[in-house]
Structure formats: C-alpha cells, structure tokens
ROMILO-129187 format. One record per residue (C-alpha): chain; residue in one letter; x, y, z. Coordinates in Angstrom, 3 decimals. Layout:
N
{"A","A",{X,Y,Z}}
...
END
This chain:
337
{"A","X",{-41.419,-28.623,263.105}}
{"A","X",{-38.070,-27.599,261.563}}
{"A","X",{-34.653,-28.416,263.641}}
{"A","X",{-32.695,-25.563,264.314}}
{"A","X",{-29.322,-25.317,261.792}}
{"A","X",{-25.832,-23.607,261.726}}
{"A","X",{-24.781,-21.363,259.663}}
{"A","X",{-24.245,-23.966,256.811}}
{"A","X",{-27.103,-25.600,257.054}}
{"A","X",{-26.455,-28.916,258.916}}
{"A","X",{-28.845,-29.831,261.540}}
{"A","X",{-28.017,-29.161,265.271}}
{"A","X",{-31.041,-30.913,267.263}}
{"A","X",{-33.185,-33.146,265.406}}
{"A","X",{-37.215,-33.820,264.892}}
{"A","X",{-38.465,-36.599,266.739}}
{"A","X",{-39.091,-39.591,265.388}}
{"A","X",{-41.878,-42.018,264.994}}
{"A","X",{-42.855,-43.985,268.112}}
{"A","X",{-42.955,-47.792,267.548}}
{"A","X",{-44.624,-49.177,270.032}}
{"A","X",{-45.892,-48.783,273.397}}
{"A","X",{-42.811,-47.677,275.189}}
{"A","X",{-41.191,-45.167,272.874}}
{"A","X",{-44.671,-43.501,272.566}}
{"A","X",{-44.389,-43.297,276.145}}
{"A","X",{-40.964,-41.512,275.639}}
{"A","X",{-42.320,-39.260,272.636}}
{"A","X",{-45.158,-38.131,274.575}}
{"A","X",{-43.278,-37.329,277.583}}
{"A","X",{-40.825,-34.964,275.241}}
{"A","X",{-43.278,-33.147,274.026}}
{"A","X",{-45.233,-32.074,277.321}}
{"A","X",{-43.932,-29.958,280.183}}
{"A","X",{-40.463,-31.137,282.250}}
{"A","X",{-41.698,-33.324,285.189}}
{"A","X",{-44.955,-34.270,283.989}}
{"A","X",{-46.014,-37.771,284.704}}
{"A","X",{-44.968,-40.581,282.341}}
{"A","X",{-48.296,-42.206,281.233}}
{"A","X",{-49.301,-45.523,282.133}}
{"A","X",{-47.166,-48.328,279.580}}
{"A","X",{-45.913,-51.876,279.728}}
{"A","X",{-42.896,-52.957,281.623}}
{"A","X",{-39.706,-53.282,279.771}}
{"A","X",{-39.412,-56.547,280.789}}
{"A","X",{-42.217,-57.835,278.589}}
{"A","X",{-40.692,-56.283,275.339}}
{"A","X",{-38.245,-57.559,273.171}}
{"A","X",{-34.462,-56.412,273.976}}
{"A","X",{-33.591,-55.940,270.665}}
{"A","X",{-36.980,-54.886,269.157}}
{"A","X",{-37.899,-51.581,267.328}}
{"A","X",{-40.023,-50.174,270.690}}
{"A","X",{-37.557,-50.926,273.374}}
{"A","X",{-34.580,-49.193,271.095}}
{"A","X",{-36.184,-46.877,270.089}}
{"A","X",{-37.245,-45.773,273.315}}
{"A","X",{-33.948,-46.506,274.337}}
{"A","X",{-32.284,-44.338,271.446}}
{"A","X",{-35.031,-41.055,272.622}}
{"A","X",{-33.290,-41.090,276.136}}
{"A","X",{-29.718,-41.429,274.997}}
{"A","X",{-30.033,-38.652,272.368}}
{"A","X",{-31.300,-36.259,274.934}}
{"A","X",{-27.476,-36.407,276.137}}
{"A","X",{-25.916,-35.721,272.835}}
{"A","X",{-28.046,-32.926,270.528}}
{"A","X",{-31.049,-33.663,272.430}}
{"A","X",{-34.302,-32.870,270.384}}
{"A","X",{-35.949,-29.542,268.242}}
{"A","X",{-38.521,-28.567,270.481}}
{"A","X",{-37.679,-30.563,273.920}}
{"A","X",{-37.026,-28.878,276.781}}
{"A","X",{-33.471,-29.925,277.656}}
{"A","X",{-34.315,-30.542,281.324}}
{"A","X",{-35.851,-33.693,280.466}}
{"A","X",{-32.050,-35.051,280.119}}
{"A","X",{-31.597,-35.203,283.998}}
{"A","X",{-35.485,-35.458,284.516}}
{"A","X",{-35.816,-38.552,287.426}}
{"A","X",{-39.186,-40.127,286.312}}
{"A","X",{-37.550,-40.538,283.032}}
{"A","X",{-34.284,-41.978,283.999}}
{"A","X",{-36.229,-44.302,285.875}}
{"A","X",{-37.609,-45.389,282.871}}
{"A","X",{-34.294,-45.967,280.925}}
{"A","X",{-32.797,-47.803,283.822}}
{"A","X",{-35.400,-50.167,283.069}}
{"A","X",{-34.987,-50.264,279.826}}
{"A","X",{-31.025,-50.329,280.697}}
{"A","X",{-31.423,-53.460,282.679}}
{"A","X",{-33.540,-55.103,279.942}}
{"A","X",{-31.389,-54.416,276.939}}
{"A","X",{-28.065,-55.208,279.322}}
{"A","X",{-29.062,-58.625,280.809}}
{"A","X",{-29.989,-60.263,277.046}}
{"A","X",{-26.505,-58.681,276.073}}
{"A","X",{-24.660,-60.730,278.802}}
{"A","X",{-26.672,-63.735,278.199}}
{"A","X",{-26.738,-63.707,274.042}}
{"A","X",{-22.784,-62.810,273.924}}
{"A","X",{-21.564,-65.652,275.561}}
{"A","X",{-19.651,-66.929,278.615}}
{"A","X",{-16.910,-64.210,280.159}}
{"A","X",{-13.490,-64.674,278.999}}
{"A","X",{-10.410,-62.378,279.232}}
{"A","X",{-9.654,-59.648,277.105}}
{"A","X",{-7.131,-61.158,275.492}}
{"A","X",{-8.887,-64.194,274.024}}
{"A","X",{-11.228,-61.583,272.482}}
{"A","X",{-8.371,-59.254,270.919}}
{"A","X",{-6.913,-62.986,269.792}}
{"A","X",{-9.877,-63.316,267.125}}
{"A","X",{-10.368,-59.931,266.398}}
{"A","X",{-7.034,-59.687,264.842}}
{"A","X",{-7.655,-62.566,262.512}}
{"A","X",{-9.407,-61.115,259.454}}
{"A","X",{-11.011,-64.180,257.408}}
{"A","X",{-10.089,-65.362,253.944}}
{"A","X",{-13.981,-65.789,253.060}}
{"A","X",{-15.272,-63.412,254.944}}
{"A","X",{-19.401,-62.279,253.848}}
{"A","X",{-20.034,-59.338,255.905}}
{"A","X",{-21.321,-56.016,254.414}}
{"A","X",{-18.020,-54.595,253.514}}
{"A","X",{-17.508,-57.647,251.045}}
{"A","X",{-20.693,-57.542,249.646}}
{"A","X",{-20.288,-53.673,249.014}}
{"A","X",{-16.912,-54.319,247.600}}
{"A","X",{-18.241,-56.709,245.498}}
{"A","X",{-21.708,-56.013,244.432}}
{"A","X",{-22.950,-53.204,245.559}}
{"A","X",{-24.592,-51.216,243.888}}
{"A","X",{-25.555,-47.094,244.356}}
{"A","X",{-28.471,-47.745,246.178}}
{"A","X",{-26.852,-50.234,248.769}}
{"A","X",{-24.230,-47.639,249.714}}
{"A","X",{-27.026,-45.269,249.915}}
{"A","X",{-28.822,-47.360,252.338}}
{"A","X",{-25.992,-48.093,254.412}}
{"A","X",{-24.358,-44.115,254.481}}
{"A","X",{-27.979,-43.476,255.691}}
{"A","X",{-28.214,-46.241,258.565}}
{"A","X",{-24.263,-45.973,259.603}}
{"A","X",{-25.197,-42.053,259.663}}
{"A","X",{-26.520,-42.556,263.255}}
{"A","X",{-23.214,-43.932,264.573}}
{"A","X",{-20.833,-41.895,262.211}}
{"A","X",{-22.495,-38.641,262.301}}
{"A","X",{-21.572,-38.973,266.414}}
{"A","X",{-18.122,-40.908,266.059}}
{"A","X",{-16.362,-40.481,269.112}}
{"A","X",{-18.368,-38.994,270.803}}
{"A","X",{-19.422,-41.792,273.623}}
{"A","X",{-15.595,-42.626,273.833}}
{"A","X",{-14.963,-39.044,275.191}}
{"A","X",{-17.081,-40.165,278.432}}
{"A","X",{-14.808,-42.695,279.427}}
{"A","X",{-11.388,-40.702,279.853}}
{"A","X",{-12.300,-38.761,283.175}}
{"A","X",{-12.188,-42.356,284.167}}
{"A","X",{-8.401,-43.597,282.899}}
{"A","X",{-5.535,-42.682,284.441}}
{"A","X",{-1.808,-42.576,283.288}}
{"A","X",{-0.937,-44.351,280.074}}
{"A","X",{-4.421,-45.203,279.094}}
{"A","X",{-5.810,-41.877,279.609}}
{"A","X",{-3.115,-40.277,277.290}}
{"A","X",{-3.312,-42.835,275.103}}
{"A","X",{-7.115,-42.213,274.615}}
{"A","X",{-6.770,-38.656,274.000}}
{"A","X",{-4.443,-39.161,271.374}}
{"A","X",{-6.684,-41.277,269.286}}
{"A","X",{-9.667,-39.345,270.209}}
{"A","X",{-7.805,-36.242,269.035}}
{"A","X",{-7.108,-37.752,265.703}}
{"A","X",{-10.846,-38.597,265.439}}
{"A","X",{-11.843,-34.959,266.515}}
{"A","X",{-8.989,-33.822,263.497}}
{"A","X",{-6.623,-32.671,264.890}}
{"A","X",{-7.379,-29.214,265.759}}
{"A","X",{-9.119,-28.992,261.980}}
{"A","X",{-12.878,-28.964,261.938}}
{"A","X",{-12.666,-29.643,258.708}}
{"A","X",{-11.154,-33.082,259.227}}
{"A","X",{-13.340,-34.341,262.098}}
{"A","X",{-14.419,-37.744,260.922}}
{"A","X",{-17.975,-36.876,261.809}}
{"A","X",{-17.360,-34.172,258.984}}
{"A","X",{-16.387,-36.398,256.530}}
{"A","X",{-18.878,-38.450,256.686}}
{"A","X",{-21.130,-35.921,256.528}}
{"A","X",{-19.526,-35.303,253.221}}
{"A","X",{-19.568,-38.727,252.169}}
{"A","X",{-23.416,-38.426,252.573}}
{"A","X",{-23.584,-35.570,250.344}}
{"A","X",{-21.323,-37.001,247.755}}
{"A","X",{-24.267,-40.082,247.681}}
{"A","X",{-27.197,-37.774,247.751}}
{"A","X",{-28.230,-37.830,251.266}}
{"A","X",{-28.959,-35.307,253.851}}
{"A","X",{-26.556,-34.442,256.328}}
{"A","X",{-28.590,-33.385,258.808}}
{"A","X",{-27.941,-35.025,262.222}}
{"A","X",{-30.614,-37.884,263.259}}
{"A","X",{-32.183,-37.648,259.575}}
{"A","X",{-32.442,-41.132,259.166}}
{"A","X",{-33.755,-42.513,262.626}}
{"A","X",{-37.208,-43.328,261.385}}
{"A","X",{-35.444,-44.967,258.100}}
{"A","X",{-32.731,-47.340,260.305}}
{"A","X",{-34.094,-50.845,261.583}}
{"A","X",{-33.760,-51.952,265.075}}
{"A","X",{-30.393,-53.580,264.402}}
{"A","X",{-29.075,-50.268,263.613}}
{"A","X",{-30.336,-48.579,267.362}}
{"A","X",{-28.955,-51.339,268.720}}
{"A","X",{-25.651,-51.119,267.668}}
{"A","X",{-25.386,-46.831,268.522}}
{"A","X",{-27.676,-47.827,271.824}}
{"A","X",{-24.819,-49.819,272.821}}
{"A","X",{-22.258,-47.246,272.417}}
{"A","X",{-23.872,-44.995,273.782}}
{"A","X",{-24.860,-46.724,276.994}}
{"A","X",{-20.568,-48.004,277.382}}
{"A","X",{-20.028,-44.164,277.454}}
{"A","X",{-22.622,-43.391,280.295}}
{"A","X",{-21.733,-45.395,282.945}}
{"A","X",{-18.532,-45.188,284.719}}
{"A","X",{-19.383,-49.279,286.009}}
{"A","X",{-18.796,-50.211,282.245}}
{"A","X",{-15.568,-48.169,281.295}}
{"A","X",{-14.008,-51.390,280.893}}
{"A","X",{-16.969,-52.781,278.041}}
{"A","X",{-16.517,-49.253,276.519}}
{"A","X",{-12.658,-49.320,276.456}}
{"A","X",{-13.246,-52.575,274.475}}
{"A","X",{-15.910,-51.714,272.264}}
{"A","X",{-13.216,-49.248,271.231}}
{"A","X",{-10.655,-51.676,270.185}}
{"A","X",{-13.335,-53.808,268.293}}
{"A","X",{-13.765,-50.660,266.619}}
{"A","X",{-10.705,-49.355,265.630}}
{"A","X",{-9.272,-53.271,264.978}}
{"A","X",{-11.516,-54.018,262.781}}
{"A","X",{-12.012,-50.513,260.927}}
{"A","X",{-9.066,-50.764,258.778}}
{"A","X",{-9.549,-54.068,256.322}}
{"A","X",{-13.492,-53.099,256.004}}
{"A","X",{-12.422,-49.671,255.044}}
{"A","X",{-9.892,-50.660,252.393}}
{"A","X",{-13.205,-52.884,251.386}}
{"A","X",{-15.880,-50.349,251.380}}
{"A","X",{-13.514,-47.671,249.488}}
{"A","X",{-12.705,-49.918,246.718}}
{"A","X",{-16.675,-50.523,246.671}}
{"A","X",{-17.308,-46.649,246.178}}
{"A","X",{-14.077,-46.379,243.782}}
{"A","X",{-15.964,-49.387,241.624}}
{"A","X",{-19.311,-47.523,241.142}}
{"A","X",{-17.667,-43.846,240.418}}
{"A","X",{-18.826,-42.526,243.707}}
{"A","X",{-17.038,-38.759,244.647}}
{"A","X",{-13.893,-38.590,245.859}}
{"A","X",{-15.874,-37.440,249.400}}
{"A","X",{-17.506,-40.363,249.596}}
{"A","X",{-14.036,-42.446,248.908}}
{"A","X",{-11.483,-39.765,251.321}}
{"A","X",{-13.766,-40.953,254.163}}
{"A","X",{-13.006,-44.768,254.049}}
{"A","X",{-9.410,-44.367,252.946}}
{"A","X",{-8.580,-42.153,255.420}}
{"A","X",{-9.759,-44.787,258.002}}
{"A","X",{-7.769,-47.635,256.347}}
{"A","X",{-4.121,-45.874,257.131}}
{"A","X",{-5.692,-43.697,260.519}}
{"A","X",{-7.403,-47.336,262.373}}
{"A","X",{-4.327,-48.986,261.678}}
{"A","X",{-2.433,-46.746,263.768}}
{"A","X",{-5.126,-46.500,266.287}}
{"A","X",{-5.436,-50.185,266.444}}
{"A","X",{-2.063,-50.616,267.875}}
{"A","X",{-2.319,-47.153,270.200}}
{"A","X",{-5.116,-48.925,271.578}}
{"A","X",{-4.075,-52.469,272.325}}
{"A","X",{-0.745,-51.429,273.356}}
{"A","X",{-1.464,-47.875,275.695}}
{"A","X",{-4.956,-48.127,276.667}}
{"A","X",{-6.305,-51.967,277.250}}
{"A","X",{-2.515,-52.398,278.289}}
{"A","X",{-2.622,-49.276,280.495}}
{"A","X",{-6.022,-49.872,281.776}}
{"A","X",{-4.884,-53.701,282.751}}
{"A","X",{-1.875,-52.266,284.319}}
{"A","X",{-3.813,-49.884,286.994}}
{"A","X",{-7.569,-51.924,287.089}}
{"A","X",{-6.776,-55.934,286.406}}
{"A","X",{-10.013,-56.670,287.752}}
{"A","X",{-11.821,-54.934,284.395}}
{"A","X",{-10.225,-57.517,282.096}}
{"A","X",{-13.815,-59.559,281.496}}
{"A","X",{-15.286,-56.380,281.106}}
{"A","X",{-12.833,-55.282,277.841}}
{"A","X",{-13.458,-58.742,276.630}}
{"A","X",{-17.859,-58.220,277.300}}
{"A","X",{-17.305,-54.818,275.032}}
{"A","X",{-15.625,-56.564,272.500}}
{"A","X",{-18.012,-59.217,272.274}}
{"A","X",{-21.147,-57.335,272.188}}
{"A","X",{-19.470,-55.305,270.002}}
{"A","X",{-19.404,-57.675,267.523}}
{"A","X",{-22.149,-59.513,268.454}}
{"A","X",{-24.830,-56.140,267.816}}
{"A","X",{-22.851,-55.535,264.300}}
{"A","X",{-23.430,-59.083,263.422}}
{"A","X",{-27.170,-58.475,263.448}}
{"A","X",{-26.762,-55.719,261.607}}
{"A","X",{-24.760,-57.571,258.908}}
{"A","X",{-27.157,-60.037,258.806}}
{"A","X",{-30.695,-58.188,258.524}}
{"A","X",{-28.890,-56.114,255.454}}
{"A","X",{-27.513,-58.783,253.589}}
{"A","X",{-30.821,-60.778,253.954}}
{"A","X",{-33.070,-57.539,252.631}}
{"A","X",{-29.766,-57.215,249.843}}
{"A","X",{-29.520,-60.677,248.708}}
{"A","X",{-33.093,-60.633,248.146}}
{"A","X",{-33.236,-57.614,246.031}}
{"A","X",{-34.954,-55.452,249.052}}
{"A","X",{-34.228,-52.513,250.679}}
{"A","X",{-33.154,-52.925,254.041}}
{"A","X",{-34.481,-49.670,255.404}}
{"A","X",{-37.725,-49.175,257.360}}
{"A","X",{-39.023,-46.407,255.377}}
{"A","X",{-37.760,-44.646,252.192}}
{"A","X",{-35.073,-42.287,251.775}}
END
C-alpha cells in the first residue's frame, strides 16, 4: 500500500506498521476491517508490560489515528467506542506505572529547580553525539526522534482551549514560534524534515515506526496522551517546560556534533536554531504559563511537577537503551534503515 503524498512528495497518512504482540495486532486488525466491527478476542492490558513494544505500540496505533491517522483506515475508527475502550485500558496501564516509576509528588517548583541545573559531566545522547558520534549514530537518532519531531507541537496545541489569561497567551506565543511564524517554511517540523534529508533519510511522516524501539513510543505516547486529556493539562503544561528547558544546551551539543562530522548546513540550521529559539521559550514558559497557570489553578501544581518528571523519566530510557546499543558498537534500531 502506498501513503497518499503532497505535492512535494512528503507523506500525509502513513502505512501501518508491524504488530508486536498480541495487543497491537488486535489494533492492526481492527484498522484494517470495517468501522465498528468487533475487536477480536486478546489479553488484558494489565498483563503486558507498560513500557513494552506491544502495549506502545498499540498505544502509538490509537494516538496516531488523531494526528494523520493511517493510508487506508477509515477515519471513523478515531472516535470508534469499542476502540477507545481499548486505549483507556491501555491508558490506565501505561499511566499507573508512570505515577509509580517517577517518584513521589512534589511541587512544580522543586522539579523546574533541577531542570535548570545542566551537569558538568553530563553522559546523555547529546554528549555522546557531540563527542563521538559518528554518521550512522545521527542517522539512527534523526530516524527515531523523527516520530516526535516530525509532530513537534502538535500535542501542545490541545492544551490551550484549556488556559486562560496569561498562560493561554503565553502558549500561543511559543507555539507560534514553533509553527514559524506565519512561514511554512520555518515550521520546526519542516526543518527537521530537512535535517533528515540532509542525513539521507526519508521524510515521510511515520517512516520509521517499525525501525524505533519501545523507548522511543514511549516517549511520543506520552506526549501525546498530556495533549488528550483535559484532566492532565497540568502534566502537559510541564512536559512543555522540560522540553523547552532543556532543549537549548543539548542543541548547542548535538549541532556541534553534526558541524564535527561535515553534516549539511540543514541538518546543523535545525539544532542551532533551537539553541537561541528554547532559550527564549524557556523563560516565556516558566515565567507566563506555569506562572499563569499557578496563578488561576494552584491546585495543578503536582501535576506540572508529574509532567516534568515523566518527562524526563521516559527520555532517560531512551538515553539509556541508545547509549547501551552505541557503546557496544550496535545499532540501536529495531530494524534497518
């Protein structure tokens, strides 16, 4: 099946991936059969791993059916009630380890209070790219990041119906710098779409699900389930700080990376342009919308600090299953690119 494409050739809806297990094949096979049709017989969510391939992939199927949705899927199965069903399962599931694996609650501040401290010896991904990467690492990661970056901002649009006064304005204002300013040319999506092509990879929209490991899903799975419910505009408000906080230094990082192997000057625009652009946002954000936000809903204050923790805590996985597969010589990717 081929997706659908504009006129320039990027990818609007996607193919669907490979199932993984027991509950995404439940997913796939619903997709590709008539809207309302029965879901077949499968194992509860509550047996499966939170953070395992099946249950985020699954998890991922239902999610992307409210962005592009899928080539070939009927997009009535994004409201479809037998199927929502299912995700609130899956929901619950993926929600309750979050809660218990990030720690106790804590207020937001305490949470904003380490994420402004960037560490002298700091071993993430962005300092192993700066330091050794090499093409094929970047390659790996454009192609893994591409299923948050290809949709940046998006999920944060869902949470401004529900701000009011200072922190709604001040969310448009950073979302409109991420959207480029009135220039489609400069949407951040776009340029990382063009940061892709600089490194040889397609740019087409959900390319590289069946490539990404479950640390990956999990990380866009949380984003993506902040922006859908209005009960955690709070944990969404702060998974935009950690964001845009911590955007800037890895930026300056990962474009000094690209600069060191000769990558285009695509591939390096999109980093530096966060490094300056984040570091604007970051204060925008802490100062007009977690301020604004405390000012008119105190009682969300935990919730900011939840966001920013699972935030963190879902990237951290990440970081580590890459630089295990790196340090080791092996590609960190489920399949090929």
């Amino acid at each position: 099946m081929t997706a659908p494409a504009t006129a320039t050739g990027h990818t609007i809806a996607p193919v669907l991936p490979r199932s993984r297990g027991e509950l995404s094949h439940t997913v796939l096979e619903a997709l590709t059969s008539p809207v309302g049709t029965a879901l077949p017989g499968r194992p509860g969510a509550a047996d499966t791993d939170p953070y395992g391939d099946d249950l985020q992939l699954a998890l991922y199927l239902c999610y992307e059916l409210h962005y592009r949705g899928f080539a070939g899927v009927d997009a009535a199965w994004e409201w479809e009630p037998g199927l929502l069903r299912l995700r609130a399962e899956l929901e619950h599931r993926f929600l309750t380890a979050l809660r218990a694996d990030v720690g106790p609650p804590r207020s937001s501040g305490e949470a904003l209070a380490e994420l402004l401290i960037e560490p002298v010896d700091g071993t993430g991904p962005s300092h192993f790219l700066k330091e050794k990467g090499e093409l094929w690492h970047f390659r790996e990661y454009a192609a893994q990041r591409s299923l948050y970056h290809l949709k940046e901002a998006d999920p944060h649009v869902w949470v401004i119906p529900r701000l009011t006064g200072r922190a709604k304005a001040a969310m448009v204002a950073v979302e409109y710098d991420e959207f480029g300013a009135g220039r489609a040319e400069r949407i951040h999506a776009r340029l990382f779409a063009d940061l892709m092509a600089d490194l040889g990879l397609s740019t087409d929209y959900g390319r590289y699900v069946d490539a990404a490991a479950a640390e990956m899903l999990t990380v866009v799975n949380l984003m993506s389930l902040l922006g859908l419910h209005r009960a955690l505009r709070g944990a969404l408000v702060g998974h935009f700080a950690a964001v845009e906080i911590t955007s800037s230094p890895g930026s300056r990082r990962l474009a000094q990376g690209l600069s060191r192997i000769g990558a285009g000057p695509a591939a390096v625009h999109f980093y530096a342009e966060h490094v300056e652009a984040d570091a604007v946002h970051e204060q925008i954000v802490r100062r007009d919308v977690i301020d604004g936000l405390l000012e008119s809903e105190p009682a969300l204050d935990e919730d900011i600090a939840f966001g920013i923790d699972a935030t963190e805590w879902t990237e951290a996985r990440l970081g580590d299953r890459l630089l295990t597969a790196w340090r080791d010589g092996r590609s960190a990717l489920r399949t090929s690119l």
